[in-house]
C-alpha positions as CSV (number, residue, x, y, z in Angstrom):
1,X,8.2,8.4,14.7
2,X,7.7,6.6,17.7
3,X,10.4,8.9,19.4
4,X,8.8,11.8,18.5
5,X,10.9,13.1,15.8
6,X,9.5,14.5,12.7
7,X,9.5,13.0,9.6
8,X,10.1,14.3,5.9
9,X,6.6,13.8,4.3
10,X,5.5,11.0,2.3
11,X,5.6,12.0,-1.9
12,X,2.5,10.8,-3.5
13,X,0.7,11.3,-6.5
14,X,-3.0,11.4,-7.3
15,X,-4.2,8.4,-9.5
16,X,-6.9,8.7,-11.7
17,X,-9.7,7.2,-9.3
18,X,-8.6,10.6,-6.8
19,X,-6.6,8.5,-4.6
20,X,-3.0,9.1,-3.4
21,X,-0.2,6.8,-4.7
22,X,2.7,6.5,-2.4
23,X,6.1,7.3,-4.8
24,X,9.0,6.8,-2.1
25,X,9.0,3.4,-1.3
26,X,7.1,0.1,0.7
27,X,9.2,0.6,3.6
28,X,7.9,3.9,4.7
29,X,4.5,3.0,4.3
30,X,4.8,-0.2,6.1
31,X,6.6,1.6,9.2
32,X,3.8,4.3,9.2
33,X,1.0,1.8,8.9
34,X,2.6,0.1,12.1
35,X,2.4,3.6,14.1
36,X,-0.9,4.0,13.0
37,X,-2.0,0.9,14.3
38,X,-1.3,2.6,18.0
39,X,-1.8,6.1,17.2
40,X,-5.0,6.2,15.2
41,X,-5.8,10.0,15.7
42,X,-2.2,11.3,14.8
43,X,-1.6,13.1,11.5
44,X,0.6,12.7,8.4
45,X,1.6,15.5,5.7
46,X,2.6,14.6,2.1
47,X,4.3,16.2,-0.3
48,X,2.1,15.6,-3.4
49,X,3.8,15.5,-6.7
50,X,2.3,17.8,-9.6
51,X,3.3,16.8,-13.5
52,X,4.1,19.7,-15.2
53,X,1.9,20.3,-18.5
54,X,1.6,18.1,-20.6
55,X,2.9,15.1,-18.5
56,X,1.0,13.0,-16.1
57,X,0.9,9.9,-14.5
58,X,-0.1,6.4,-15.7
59,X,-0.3,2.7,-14.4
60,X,2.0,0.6,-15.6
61,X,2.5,-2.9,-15.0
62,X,5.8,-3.8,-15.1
63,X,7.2,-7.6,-15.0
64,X,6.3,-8.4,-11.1
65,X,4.8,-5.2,-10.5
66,X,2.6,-2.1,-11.3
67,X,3.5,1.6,-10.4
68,X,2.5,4.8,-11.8
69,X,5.3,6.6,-14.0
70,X,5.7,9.8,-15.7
71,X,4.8,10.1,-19.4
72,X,3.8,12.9,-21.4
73,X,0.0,12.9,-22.4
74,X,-1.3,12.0,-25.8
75,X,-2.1,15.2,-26.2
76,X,1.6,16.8,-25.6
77,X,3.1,13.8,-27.5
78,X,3.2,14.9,-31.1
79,X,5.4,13.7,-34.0
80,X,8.7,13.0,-32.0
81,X,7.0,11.4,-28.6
82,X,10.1,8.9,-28.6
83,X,12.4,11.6,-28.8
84,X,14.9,12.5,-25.8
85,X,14.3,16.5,-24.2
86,X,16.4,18.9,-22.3
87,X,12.7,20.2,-20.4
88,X,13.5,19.4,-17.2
89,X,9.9,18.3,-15.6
């Protein structure tokens, strides 16, 4: 970034307070944050992530951590929710 190449966008999701989650990792956010810091005014695109219906995302903590993970909703689970699919999402 700070050579002036481009970089692919971040992937996000939107959480359900309306804010972006960052999906692709710590790393880019924490070497973005850092060229932020110098270059308040400059611009960033994201791709944002879109469930397909009847999926979305929710919080879940995991042993040392929390992250937002596909799921299908309650609505879409029905009588097999534990059941593997070919539906690609």
């Amino acid at each position: 970034m700070q050579t002036g190449r481009t970089v692919p966008p971040m992937i996000v999701c939107t959480t359900e307070r309306g804010t972006l989650y960052i999906r692709d990792g710590n790393h880019r956010y924490e070497a973005m944050r850092r060229f932020f810091i110098d270059n308040p005014d400059a611009k960033v695109r994201v791709a944002r992530v879109v469930p397909a219906a009847g999926y979305g995302f929710r919080y879940r903590w995991l042993s040392r951590y929390g992250t937002y993970i596909l799921e299908p909703t309650d609505a879409f689970r029905g009588p097999h929710r534990n059941s593997c699919s070919a539906t690609r999402v």
